[in-house]
C-alpha positions as CSV (number, residue, x, y, z in Angstrom):
1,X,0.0,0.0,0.0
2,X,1.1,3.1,-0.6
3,X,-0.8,7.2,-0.8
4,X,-0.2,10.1,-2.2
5,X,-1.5,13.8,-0.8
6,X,-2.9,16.7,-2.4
7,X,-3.2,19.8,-0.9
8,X,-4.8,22.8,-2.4
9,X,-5.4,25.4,-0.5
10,X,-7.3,24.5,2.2
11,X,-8.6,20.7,1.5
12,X,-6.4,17.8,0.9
13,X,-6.8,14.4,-0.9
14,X,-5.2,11.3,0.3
15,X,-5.5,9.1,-2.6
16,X,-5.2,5.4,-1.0
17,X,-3.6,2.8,-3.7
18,X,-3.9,-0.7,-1.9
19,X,-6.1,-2.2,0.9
20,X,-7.2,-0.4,4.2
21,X,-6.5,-3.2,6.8
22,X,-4.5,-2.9,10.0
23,X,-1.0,-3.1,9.0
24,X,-1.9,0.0,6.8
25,X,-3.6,2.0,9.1
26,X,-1.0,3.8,11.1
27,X,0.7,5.0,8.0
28,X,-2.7,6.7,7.1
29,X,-3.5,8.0,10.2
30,X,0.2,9.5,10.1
31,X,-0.5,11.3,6.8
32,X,-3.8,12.9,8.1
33,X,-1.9,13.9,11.3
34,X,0.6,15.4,9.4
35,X,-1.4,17.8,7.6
36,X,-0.5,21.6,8.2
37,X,-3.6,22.9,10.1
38,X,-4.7,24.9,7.8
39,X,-6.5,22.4,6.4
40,X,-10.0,22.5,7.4
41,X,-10.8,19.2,4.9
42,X,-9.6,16.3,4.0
43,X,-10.8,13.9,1.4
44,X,-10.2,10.4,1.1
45,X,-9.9,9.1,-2.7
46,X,-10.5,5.3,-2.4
47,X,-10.6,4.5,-6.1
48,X,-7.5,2.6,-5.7
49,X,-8.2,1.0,-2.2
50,X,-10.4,-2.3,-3.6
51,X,-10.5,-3.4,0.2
52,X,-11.2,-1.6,3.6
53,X,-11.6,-4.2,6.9
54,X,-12.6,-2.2,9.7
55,X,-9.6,-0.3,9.9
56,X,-10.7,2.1,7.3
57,X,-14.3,2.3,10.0
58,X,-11.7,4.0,12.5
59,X,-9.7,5.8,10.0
60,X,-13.2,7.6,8.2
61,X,-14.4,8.0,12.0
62,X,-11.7,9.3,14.1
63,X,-12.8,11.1,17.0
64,X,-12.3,15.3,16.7
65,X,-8.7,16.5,18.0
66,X,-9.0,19.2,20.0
67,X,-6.0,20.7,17.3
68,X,-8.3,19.9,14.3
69,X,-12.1,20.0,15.9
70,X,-13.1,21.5,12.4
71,X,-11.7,19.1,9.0
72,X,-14.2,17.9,7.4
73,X,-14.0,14.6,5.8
74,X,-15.2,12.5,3.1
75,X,-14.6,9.8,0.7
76,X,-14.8,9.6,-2.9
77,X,-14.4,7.1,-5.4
78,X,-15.7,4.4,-3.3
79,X,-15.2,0.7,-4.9
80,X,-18.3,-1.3,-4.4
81,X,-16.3,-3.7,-1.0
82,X,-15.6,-0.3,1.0
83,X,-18.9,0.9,0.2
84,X,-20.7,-2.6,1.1
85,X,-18.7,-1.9,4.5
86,X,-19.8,1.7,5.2
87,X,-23.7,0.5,4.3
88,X,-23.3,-2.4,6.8
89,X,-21.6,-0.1,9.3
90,X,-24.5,2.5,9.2
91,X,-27.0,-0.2,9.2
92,X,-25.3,-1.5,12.7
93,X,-24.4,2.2,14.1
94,X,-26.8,4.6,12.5
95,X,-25.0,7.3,14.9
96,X,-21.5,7.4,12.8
97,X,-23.5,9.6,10.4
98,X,-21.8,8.1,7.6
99,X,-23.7,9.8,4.9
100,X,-21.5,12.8,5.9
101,X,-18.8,10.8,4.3
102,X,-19.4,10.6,0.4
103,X,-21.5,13.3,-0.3
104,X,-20.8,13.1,-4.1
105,X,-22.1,9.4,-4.4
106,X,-25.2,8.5,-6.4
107,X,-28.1,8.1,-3.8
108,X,-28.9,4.8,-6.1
109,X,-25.7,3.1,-4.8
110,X,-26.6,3.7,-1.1
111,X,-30.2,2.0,-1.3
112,X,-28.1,-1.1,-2.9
C-alpha cells in the first residue's frame, strides 16, 4: 500500500492505492496527522483502495482532536467492497453519520 497527498489550499486528498486493513492504518493516520492545520478538509480518494476491513471504519471515523475540531471529511471514489462496509456499518451504528462521508455518491448506490 502506498498514498499520495494533495493539498490545495485549504482541503487535501489522500488518494489510498492498496487495501485499508490494520498493517496500513497507522501509516494513514500518520499522513492525516501530518497535515499543516490549515486544512480545514480532507478527502479520502479510495478508487485505488479495492478493500477496507474495519480499519478504514476507524480511519473515516476518528474522534475530533482538540488541534483539528473543524476538517471535514469525506470519501470519494468508493469501490463497491468499502462501500458494502460503510452501508453495513451504518445499518449496525446509524449514529457514525456516515452519509457525511461521500457526499458526491449516487443516492442509487446507497439504497443497494
Amino acid at each position: 500500500m502506498h498514498f499520495t497527498t494533495y493539498i490545495d489550499g485549504s482541503t487535501a486528498r489522500i488518494t489510498v492505492h492498496g487495501d485499508i486493513d490494520y498493517d496500513t492504518l497507522p501509516a494513514l493516520r500518520a499522513a492525516a496527522a501530518g497535515l499543516p492545520p490549515s486544512v480545514t478538509e480532507l478527502v479520502w480518494d479510495l478508487e485505488h483502495a479495492r478493500f477496507m476491513d474495519v480499519a478504514g471504519l476507524h480511519l473515516l471515523f476518528e474522534e475530533k482532536t482538540p488541534e483539528y475540531p473543524l476538517r471535514r471529511t469525506t470519501v470519494t471514489n468508493l469501490a463497491p467492497q468499502p462501500l458494502r462496509l460503510l452501508v453495513l456499518a451504518a445499518e449496525v451504528r446509524p449514529d457514525l453519520e456516515f452519509s457525511r462521508l461521500f457526499p458526491d455518491t449516487p443516492t442509487a448506490l446507497l439504497d443497494d
